[in-house]
C-alpha positions in Angstrom: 97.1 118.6 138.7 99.0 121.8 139.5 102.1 122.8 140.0 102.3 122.5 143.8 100.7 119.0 143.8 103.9 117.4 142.6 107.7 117.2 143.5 109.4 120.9 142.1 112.6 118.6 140.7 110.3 117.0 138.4 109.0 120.0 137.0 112.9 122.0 136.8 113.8 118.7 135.4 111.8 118.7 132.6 110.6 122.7 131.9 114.4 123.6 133.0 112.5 127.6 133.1 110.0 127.1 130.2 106.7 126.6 130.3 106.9 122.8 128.0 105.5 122.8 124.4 102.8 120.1 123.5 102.8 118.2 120.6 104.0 115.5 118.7 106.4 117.7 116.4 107.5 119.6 119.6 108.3 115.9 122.1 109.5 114.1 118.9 112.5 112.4 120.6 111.0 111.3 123.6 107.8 110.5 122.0 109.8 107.7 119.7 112.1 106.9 122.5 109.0 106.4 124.7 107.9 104.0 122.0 110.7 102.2 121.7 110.4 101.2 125.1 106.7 100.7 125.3 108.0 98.1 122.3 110.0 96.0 124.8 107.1 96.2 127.1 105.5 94.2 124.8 107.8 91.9 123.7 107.6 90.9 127.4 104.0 89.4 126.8 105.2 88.2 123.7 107.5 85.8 125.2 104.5 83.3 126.5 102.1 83.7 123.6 103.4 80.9 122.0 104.9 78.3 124.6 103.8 79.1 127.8 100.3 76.9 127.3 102.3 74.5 125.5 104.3 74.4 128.4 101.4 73.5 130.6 100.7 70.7 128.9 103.6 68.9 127.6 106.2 70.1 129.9 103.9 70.0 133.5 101.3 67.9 132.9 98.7 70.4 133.6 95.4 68.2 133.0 92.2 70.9 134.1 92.1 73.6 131.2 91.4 75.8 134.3 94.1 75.3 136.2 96.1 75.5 132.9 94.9 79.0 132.2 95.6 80.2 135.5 98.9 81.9 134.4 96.4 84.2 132.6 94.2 84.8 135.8 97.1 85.5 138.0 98.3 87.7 135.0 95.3 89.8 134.8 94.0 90.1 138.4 97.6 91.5 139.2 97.7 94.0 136.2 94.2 95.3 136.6 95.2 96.2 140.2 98.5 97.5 138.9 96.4 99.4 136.3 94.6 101.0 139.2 97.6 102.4 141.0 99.4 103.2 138.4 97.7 106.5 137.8 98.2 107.7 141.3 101.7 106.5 142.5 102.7 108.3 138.6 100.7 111.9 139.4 102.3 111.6 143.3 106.0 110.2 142.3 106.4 110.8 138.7 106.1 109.1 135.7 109.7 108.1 135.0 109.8 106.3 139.0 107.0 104.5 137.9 108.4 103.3 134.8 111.2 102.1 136.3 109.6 100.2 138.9 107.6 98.3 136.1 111.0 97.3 134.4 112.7 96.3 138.1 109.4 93.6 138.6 110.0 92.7 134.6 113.3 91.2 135.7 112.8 88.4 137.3 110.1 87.0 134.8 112.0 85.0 132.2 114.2 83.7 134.9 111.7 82.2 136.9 110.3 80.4 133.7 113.3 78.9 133.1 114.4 77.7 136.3 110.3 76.5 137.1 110.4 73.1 138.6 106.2 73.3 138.7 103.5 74.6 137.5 103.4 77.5 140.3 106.6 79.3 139.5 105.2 80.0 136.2 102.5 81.3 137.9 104.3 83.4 140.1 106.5 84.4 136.9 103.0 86.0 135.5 102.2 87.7 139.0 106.0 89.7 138.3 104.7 90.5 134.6 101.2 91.3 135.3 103.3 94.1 138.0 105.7 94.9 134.8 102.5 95.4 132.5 100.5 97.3 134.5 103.1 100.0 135.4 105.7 100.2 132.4 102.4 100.0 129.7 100.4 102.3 132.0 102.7 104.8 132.1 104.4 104.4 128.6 100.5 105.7 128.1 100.2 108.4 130.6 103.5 109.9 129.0 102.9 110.1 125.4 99.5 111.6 126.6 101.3 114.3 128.5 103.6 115.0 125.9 101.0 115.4 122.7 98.1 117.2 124.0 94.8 117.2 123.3 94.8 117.3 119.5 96.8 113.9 118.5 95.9 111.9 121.4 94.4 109.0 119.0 97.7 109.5 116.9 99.7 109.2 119.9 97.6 105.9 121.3 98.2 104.4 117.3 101.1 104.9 117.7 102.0 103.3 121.3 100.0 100.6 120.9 101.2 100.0 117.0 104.7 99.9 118.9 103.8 97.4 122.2 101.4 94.8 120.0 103.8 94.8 117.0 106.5 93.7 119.3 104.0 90.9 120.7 103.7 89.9 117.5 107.4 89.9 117.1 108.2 88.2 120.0 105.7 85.3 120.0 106.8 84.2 116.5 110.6 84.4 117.6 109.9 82.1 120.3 108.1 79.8 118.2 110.1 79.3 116.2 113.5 79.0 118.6 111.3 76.3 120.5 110.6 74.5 117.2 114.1 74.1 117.2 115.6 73.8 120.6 112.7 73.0 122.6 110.1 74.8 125.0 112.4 75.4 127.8 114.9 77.9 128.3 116.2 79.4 125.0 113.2 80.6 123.9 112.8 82.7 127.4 116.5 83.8 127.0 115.1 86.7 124.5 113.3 88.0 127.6 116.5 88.5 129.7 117.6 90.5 127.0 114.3 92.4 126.8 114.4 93.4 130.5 117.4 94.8 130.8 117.5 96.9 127.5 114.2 98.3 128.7 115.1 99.0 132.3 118.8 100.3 130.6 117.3 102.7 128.4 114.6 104.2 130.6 117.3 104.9 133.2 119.7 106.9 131.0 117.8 108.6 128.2 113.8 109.1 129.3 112.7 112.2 131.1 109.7 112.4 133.1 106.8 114.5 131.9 105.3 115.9 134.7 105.7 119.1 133.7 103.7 119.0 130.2 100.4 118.0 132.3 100.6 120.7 135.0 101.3 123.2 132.0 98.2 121.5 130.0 96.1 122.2 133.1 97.1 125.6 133.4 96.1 126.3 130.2 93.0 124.0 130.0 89.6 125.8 129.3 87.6 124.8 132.3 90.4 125.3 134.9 88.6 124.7 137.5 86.9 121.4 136.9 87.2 119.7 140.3 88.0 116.0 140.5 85.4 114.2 141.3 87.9 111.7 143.4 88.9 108.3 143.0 85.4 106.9 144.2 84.0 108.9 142.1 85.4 108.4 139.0 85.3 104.5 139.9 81.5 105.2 139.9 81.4 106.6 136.6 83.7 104.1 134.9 81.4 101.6 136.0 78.4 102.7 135.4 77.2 106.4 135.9 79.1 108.0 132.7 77.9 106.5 129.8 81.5 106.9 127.9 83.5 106.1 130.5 81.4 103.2 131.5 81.4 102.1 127.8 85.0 102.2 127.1 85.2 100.0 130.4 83.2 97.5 129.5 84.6 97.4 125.5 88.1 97.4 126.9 87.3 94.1 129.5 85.6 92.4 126.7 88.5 92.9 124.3 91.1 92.0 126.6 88.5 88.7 127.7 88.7 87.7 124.2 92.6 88.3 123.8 93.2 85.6 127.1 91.1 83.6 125.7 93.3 83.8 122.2 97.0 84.0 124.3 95.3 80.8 126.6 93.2 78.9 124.3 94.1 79.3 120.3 97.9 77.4 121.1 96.7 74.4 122.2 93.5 74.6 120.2 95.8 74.8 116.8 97.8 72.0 118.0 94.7 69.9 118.5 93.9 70.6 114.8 97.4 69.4 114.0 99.3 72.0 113.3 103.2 72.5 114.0 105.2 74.9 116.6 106.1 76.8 114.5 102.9 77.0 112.9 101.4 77.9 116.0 103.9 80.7 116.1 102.9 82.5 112.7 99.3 82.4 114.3 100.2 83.8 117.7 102.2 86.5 115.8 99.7 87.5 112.9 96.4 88.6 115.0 98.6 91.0 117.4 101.2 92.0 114.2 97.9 92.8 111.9 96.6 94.6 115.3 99.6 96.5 116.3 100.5 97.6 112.2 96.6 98.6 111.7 96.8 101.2 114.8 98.8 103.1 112.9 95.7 104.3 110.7 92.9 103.8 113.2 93.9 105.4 116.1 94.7 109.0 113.6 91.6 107.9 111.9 89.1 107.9 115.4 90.8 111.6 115.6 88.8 112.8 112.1 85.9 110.6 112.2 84.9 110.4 116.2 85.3 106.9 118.7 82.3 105.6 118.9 81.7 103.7 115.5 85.0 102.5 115.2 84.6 101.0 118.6 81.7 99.2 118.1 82.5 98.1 115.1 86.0 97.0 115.6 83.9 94.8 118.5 81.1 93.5 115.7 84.5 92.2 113.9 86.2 91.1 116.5 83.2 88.6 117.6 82.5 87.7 113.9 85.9 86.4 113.3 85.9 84.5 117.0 82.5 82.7 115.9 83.6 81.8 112.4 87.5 80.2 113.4 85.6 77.5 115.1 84.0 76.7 112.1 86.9 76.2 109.9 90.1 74.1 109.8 93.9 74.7 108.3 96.0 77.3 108.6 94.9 79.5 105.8 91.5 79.5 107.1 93.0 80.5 110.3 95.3 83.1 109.2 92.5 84.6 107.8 90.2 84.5 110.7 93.5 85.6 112.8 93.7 88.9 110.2 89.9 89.7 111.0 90.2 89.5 115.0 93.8 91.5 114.2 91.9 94.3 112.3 88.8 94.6 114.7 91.4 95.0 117.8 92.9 98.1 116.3 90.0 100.0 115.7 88.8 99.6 119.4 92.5 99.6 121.5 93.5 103.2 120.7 90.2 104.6 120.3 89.4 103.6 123.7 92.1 104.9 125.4 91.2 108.5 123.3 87.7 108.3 124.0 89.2 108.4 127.8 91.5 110.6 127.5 88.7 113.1 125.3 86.3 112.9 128.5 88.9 113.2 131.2 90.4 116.2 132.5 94.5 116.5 132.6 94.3 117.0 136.3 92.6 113.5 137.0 93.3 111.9 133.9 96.3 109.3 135.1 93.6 108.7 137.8 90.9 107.7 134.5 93.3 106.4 132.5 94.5 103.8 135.2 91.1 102.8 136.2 90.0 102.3 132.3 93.0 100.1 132.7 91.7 98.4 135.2 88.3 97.4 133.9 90.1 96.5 130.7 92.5 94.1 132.1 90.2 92.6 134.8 89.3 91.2 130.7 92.1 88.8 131.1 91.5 87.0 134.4 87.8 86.6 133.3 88.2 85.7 129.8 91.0 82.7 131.2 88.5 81.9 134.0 85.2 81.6 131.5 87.7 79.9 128.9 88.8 77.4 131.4 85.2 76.5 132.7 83.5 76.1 129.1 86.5 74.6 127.9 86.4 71.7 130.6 82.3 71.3 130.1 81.7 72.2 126.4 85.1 71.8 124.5 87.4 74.2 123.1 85.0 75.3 119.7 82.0 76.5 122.2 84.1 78.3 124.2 85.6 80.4 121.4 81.8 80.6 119.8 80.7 81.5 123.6 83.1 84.6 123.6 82.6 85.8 120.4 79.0 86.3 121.1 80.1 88.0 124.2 82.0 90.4 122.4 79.3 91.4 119.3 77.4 91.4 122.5 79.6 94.3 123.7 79.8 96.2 120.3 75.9 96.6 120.1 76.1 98.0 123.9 78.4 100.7 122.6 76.2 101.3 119.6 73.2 101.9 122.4 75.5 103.5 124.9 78.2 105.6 124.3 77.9 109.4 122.9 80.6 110.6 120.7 83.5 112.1 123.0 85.3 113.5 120.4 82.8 115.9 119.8 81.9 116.4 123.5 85.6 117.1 123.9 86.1 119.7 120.8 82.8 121.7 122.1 84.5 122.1 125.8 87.7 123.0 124.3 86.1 125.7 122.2 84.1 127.1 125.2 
């Protein structure tokens, strides 16, 4: 991206005259304010961990577990396509326009929920957030990106993702526990009225765009002049041809699969074994509070030790722990398997997104980083989809088994696959 590729109030805006400063130190307060707000992104998805599939079942008498994991599908087809633009519209409007288009389709989501008088509004609710997820994450991502540079990039993706999962966490155990107490429907989806407008509130007044940091990181780059090889292109090699990009992409779907299948499945698997609301609500929040608090050590972590083994790894743990909760009953046993899926999601989430960011350059990386985004959250429709089908033919144990094959399956790909990109990245920055 260069200076002439984008609006000139966006880059006065931000620069006001001066060349921008990268770094964490130097973009502290819009760094934390940025995660503040990528925290009520999150707490947007955290509103339906809990009830929305109990919902289904007690509340509209959804009988196919397909159709009942639909919300899901919708959610994720929509995203990923979301994902996809979201690069693009942000490099050609700006990153804050984006944002706040994200927060304007977040609106309407709790509302719909509450008002639902079938099964399709909530549906339709997820369409809304998929929209809301795929451009306020996205770009709560491109930003902190932008602002960093190249040196604390799996600092900065810790960090965001720490914030946005920990607030899933947050918000699927409040929920579960105002449901336990005032039922399914609407007080627990009142939190999520709140949510919306303090996010859309706060990104209007205080967050600046940070268009400016990436054209002044791609003037400086060392190899200026590395041509784009285009949307098609780089479509190509997230699928296939590059054997980092095409790894992360199919890590990231994976993970994602197995985290619709936990959001879709583990509620009303859990209440099958017995267990309470509220109980059901500690689970939902300990795997994605154990996820978002462990990014906080391996996302700096993949930037000293390299991306590839803690991805593959974190996907070895991820389907160990989804083969062995099938196995067990109770909710210590589950809280335990819950820790284990929660500690192999952190060392893969930010260390994908840096192992992205460490092969892309900044003048096409919105453009990478939205279609990483895409792979990775096509993982959702699929993963409700293939949870749906096994679950109606084989019961709900073989599906969860089924997956967490899948996803070892994925971590010995990246073992085979992927070449270190923090080292290809600190030998081109060194040329």
């Amino acid at each position: 991206m260069t200076a002439d590729a984008v609006p000139q109030s966006l880059l006065t805006a931000n620069s006001k005259g001066r060349a921008p400063a990268l770094g964490l130190r130097a973009n502290w307060r819009q760094f934390w304010l940025l995660v503040l707000v990528n925290a009520f992104v999150g707490a947007m998805v955290g509103l339906e961990r809990t009830v929305i599939p109990l919902l289904a079942e007690r509340d509209f008498g959804v009988a196919s577990w397909s159709a009942a994991l639909s919300f899901i599908a919708a959610f994720g087809i929509v995203k990923a396509v979301t994902n996809f633009a979201a690069g693009g519209l942000a490099d050609r409007f700006g990153r804050k326009h984006v944002l706040l288009a994200g927060w304007v389709a977040g609106l309407p989501v709790p509302l719909l929920v509450i008002w639902a008088p079938t099964w399709a509004w909530v549906v339709a609710a997820n369409v809304l957030l998929g929209v809301n997820q795929g451009l306020a994450w996205s770009t709560t991502v491109i930003m902190k990106i932008d602002l960093v540079g190249p040196d604390q990039r799996g600092r900065a993706m810790g960090l965001n993702e720490f914030a946005g999962y920990l607030a899933v966490a947050l918000s699927a155990l409040g929920t579960g526990l105002i449901a336990e107490r005032f039922g399914l429907r609407p007080e627990p989806f009142y939190l999520g009225i709140a949510v919306a407008a303090l996010g859309l509130t706060i990104t209007m007044l205080f967050v600046r765009d940070t268009t400016a940091h990436v054209v002044h990181e791609s003037s400086t780059h060392r190899v200026r002049d590395e041509k784009s090889p285009g949307v098609r292109g780089l479509f190509v090699d997230a699928s296939w041809r590059n054997p980092a990009l095409f790894s992360a992409s199919q890590a990231g779907l994976v993970n994602n699969l197995n985290d619709g299948l936990a959001w879709g499945l583990f509620p009303l698997f859990f209440a099958a074994g017995g267990l309470s609301i509220r109980e059901i609500g500690l689970l939902a929040f300990t795997y994605p509070a154990v996820w978002g608090l462990a990014q906080l050590w391996t996302g700096a972590l993949s930037d000293r030790w390299g991306r590839k083994w803690l991805i593959a790894g974190g996907m070895l743990l991820q389907g160990t722990a989804l083969l062995i909760l099938p196995m067990v009953h109770g909710l210590r046993n589950w809280i335990g398997t819950a820790v284990l899926l929660g500690v192999g999601t952190a060392m893969v989430y930010p260390t994908l997104l840096a192992a992205v960011g460490d092969v892309a350059h900044p003048s096409w990386r919105a453009t990478a980083v939205g279609i990483y985004r895409f792979w990775r959250d096509l993982g959702y429709a699929v993963g409700a989809l293939l949870a749906g089908v096994l679950t109606d033919v084989f019961g709900m144990a073989t599906a969860i088994a089924a997956v967490g094959a899948l996803t070892a399956g994925s971590g010995l790909l990246v073992a085979l696959r992927m070449p270190e990109t923090l080292v290809a990245r600190h030998v081109r920055t060194a040329e």
